[in-house]
VEXDREN-2710 file (C-alpha; in Angstrom, 1 decimal):
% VEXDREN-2710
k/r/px/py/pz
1/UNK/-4.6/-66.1/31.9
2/UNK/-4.0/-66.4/27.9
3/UNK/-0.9/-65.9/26.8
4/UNK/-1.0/-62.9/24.9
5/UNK/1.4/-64.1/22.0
6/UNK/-1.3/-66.9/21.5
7/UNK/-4.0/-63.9/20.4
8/UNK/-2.6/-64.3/17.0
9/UNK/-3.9/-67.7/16.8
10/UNK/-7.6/-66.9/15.6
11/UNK/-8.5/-70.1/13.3
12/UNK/-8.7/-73.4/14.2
13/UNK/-7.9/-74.3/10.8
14/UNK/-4.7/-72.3/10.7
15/UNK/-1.6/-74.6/9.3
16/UNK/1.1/-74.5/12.8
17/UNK/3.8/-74.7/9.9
18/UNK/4.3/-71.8/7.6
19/UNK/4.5/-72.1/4.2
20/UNK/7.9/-72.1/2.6
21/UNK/7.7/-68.7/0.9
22/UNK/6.2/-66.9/3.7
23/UNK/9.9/-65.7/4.8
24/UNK/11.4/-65.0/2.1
25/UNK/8.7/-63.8/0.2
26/UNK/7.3/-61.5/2.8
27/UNK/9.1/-58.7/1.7
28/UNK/9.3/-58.2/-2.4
29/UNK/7.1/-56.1/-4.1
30/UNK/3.5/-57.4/-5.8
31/UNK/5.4/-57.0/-9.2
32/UNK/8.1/-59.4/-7.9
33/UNK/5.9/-62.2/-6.9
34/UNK/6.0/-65.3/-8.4
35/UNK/3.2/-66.6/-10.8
36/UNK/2.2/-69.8/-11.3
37/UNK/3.2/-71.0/-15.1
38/UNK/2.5/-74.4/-16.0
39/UNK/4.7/-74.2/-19.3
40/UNK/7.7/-74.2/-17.3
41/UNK/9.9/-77.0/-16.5
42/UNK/8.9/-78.7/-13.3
43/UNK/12.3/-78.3/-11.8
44/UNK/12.8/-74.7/-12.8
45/UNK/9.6/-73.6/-11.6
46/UNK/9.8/-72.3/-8.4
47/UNK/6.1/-71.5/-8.0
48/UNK/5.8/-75.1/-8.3
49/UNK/8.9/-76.1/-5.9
50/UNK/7.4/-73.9/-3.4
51/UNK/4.2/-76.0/-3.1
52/UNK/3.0/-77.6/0.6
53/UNK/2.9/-81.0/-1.8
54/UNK/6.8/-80.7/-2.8
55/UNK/8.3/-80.3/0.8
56/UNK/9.8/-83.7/0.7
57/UNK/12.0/-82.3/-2.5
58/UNK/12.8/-79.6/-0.8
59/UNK/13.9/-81.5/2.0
60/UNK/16.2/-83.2/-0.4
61/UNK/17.5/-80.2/-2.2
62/UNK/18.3/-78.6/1.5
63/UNK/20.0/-81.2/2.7
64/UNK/22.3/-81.8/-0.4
65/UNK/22.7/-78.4/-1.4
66/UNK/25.2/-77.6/1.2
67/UNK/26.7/-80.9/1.4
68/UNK/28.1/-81.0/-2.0
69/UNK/29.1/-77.1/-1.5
70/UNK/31.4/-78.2/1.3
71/UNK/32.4/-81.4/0.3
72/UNK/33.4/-79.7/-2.8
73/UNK/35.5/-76.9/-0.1
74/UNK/37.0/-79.7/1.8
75/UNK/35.4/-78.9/4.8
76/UNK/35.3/-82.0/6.4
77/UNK/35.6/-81.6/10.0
78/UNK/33.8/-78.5/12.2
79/UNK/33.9/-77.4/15.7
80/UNK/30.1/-75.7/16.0
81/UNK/29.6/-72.8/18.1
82/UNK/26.2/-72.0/19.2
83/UNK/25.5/-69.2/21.5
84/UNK/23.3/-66.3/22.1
85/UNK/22.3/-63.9/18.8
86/UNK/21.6/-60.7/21.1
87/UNK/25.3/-60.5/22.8
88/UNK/27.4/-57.4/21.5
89/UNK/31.1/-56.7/21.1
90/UNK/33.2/-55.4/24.1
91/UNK/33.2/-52.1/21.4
92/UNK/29.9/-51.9/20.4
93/UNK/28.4/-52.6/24.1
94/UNK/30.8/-50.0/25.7
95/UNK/29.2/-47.7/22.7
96/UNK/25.9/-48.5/23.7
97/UNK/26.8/-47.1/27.2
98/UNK/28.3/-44.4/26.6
99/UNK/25.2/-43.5/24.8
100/UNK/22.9/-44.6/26.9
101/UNK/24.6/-42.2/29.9
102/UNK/24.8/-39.2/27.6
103/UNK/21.4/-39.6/27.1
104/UNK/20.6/-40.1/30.8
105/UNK/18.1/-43.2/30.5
106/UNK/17.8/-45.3/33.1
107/UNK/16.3/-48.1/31.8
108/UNK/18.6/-47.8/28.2
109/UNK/21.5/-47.7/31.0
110/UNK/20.7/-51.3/32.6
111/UNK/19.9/-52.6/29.3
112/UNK/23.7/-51.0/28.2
113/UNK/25.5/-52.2/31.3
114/UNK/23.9/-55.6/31.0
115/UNK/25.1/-56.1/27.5
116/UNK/29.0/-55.2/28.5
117/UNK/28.9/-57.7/30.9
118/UNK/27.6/-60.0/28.4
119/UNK/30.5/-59.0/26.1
120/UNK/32.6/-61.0/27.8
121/UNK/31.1/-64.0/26.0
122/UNK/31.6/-62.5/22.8
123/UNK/34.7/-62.1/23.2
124/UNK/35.7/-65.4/24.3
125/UNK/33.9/-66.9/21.4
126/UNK/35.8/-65.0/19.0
127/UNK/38.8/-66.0/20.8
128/UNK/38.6/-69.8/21.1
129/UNK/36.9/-69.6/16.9
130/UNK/40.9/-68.0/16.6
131/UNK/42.4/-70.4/18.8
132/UNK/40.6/-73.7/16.6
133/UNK/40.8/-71.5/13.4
134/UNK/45.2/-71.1/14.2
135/UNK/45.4/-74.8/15.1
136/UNK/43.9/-76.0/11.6
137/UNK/46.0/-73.3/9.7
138/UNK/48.8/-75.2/10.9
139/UNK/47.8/-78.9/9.2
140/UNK/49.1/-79.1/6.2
141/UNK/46.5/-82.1/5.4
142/UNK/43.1/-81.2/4.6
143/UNK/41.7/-84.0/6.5
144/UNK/43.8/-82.7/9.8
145/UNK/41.6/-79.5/9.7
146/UNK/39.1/-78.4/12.3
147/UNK/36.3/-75.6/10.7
148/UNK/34.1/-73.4/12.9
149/UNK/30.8/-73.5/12.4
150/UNK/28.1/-71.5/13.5
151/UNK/24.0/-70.2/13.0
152/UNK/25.6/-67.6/10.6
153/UNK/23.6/-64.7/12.5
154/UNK/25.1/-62.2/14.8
155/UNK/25.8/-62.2/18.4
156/UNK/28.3/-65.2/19.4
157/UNK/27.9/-66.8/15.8
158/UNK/29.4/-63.7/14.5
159/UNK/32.1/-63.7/17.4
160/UNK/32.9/-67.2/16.9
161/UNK/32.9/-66.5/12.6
162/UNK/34.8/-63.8/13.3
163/UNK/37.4/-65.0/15.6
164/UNK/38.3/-67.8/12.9
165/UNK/38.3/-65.3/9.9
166/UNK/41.1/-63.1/11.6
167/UNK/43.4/-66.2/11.9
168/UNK/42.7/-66.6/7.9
169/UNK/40.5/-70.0/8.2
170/UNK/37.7/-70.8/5.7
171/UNK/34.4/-70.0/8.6
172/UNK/31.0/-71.6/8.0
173/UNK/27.3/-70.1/8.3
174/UNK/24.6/-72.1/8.3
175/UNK/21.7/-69.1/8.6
176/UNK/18.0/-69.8/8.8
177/UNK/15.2/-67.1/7.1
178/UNK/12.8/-66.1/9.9
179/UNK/10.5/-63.1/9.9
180/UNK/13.1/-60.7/11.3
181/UNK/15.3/-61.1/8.3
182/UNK/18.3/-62.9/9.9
183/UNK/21.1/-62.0/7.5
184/UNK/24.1/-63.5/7.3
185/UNK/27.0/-61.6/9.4
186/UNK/30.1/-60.5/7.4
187/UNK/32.6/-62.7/8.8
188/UNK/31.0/-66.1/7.1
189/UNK/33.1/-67.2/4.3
190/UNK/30.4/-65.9/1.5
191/UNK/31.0/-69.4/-0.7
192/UNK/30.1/-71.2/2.4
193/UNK/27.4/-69.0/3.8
194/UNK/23.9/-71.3/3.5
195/UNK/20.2/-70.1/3.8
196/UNK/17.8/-72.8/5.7
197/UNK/14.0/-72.8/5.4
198/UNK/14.3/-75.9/8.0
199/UNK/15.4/-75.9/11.2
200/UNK/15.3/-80.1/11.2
201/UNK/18.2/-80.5/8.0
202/UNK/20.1/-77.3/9.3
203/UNK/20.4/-79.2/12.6
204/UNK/21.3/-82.5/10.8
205/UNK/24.0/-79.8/9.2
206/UNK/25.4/-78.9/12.2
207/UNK/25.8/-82.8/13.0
208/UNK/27.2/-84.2/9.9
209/UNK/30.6/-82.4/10.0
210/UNK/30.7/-81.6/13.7
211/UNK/33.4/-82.9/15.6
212/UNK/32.4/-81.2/18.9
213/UNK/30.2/-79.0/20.4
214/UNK/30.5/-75.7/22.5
215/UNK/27.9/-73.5/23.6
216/UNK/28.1/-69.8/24.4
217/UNK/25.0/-68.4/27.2
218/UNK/22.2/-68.7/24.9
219/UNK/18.2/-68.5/24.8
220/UNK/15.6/-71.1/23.0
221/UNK/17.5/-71.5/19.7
222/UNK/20.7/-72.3/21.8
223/UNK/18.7/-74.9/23.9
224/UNK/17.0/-76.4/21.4
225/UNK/20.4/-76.7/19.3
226/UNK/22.5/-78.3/22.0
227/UNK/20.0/-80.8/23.4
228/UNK/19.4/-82.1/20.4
229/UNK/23.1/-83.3/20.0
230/UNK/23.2/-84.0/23.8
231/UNK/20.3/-86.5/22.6
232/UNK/21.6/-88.0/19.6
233/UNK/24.9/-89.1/21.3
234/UNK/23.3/-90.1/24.9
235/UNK/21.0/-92.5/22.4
236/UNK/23.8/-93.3/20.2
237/UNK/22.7/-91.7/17.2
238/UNK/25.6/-89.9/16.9
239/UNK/29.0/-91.0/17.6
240/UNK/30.3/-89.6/21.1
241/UNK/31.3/-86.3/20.5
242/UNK/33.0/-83.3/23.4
243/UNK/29.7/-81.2/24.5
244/UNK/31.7/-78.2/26.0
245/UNK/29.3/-75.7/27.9
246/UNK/31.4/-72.2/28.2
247/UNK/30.2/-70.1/31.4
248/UNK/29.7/-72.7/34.1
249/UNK/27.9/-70.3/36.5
250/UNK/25.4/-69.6/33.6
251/UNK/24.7/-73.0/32.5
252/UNK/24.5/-73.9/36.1
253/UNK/21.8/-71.5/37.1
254/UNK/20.0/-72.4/33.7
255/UNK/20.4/-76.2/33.7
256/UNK/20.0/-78.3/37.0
257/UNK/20.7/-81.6/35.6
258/UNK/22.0/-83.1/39.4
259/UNK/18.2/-82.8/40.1
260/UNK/17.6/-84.8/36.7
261/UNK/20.2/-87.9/38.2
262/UNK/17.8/-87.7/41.3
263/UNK/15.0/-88.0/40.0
264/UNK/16.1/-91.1/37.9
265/UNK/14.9/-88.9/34.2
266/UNK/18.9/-89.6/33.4
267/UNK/21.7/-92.0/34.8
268/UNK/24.5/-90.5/36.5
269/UNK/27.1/-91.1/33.6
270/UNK/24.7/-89.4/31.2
271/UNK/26.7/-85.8/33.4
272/UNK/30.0/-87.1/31.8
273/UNK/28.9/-86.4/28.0
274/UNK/29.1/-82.7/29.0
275/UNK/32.4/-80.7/30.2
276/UNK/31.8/-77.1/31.6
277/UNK/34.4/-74.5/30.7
278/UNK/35.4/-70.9/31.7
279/UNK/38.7/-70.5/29.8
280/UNK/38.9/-70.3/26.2
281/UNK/42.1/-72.7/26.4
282/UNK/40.3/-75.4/29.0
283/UNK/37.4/-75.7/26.2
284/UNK/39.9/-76.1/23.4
285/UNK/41.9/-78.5/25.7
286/UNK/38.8/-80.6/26.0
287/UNK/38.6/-80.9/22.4
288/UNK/42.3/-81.7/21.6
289/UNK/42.5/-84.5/24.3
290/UNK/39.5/-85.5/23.5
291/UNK/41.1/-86.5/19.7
292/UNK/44.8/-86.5/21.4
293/UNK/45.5/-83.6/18.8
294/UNK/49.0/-81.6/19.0
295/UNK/49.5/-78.8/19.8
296/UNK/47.0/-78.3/22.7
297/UNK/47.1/-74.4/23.1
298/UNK/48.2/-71.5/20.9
299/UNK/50.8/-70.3/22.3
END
């Protein structure tokens, strides 16, 4: 049977990619739209810019725009954090329960209760982003310091954003437009909050600076976001790296990558490029010996 999501589809000639304006165009007024002028400066016409036939400059301009923004920050070395954008805070899921009992819905109840559990993640996030964010607090050289970077959206990106903002560390967002209007969350240092278009040079992003990996219980995005750097070191495109997977029963469940060392798709000591974790101080310690790096834990 058809997928119903694939109703959508209705021409064959149809471009798969969308065009680059159709985000964050999609919601200003008709008097707000741009108009083509061809007196303008080529550069400083956006209407222009915006064109299928100028992607490869704005493949350019998106992958040195944040660059030089960071470079210019000293932001040198990160520790990303990638993780599920639908998990809540301990508070706001405990909320959403009380709520959801008040009201007497069943099915609002299981969604509630299944969010508070997930809160847990959340939480730990937030705590190991404080536990990275305290360690590089402490270095007094610049080039000592370890950044958390994340999505910039909400769920563990905002746990892990905010965890490092309460320890009083410089946090990095790198968001993406999408038709839902992905904002942003508030704990992103604002001078280092960056809008994407393209997943491919946010992705290189998250590679350029990263000096390891963890990822929170996460959907698609997640997936897609931590094989790719599971591929780019198992084929040596990136330098070896620590690929720390919090919740072990999660990933587990999700991932069956014994059955991949069976079935020959992957050598055995392809497992050893990834460490599970369930304590926020076992995947920091995985980091730290990784890079022999003193102190291990906050204590």
């Amino acid at each position: 049977m058809q997928n119903e999501s694939m109703k959508s589809v209705t021409n064959i000639r149809e471009l798969p990619i969308a065009d680059a304006w159709s985000n964050p165009g999609a919601n200003l007024s008709p008097e707000q739209a741009i108009e083509p002028n061809a007196n303008r400066l080529a550069f400083a016409d956006p209407e222009f810019l915006l064109r299928r036939e100028t992607r490869g400059i704005r493949f350019q301009l998106e992958m040195l725009k944040p660059d030089l923004i960071q470079e210019a920050h000293h932001i040198d070395s990160t520790v990303v954090v990638f993780g599920s954008a639908r998990f809540k805070s301990h508070e706001e899921a405990a909320s959403a329960l009380d709520h959801a009992q008040l009201a007497g819905d069943t099915t609002a109840i299981a969604s509630a209760e299944r969010l508070l559990k997930q809160s847990t993640y959340y939480e730990a996030a937030r705590a190991f982003a404080n536990l990275v964010a305290s360690y590089s607090e402490a270095q007094a050289d610049e080039k000592d310091k370890l950044f958390i970077c994340t999505g910039g959206g909400p769920g563990i990106m905002e746990a892990a954003n905010r965890g490092a903002s309460e320890a009083g560390a410089p946090t990095v967002g790198l968001n993406i437009t999408l038709p839902h209007e992905q904002h942003a969350n508030p704990y992103v240092t604002p001078e280092l909050s960056f809008q994407f278009h393209y997943f491919a040079l946010r992705k290189m992003h998250f590679m350029l600076r990263a000096k390891a990996l963890v990822a929170f219980p996460g959907g698609f995005g997640t997936l897609d976001e931590l094989f790719e750097v599971i591929t780019l070191v198992q084929c040596k495109k990136a330098s070896p790296t620590p690929i720390v997977l919090f919740g072990s029963d999660y990933w587990k469940r999700l991932i069956n990558l014994d059955m991949l060392v069976e079935e020959g798709t992957i050598a055995a000591e392809d497992l050893s490029l990834i460490t599970y974790a369930d304590d926020v101080h076992d995947a920091w310690r995985a980091i730290t010996r990784f890079y022999n790096l003193q102190p291990v834990i906050k204590t």
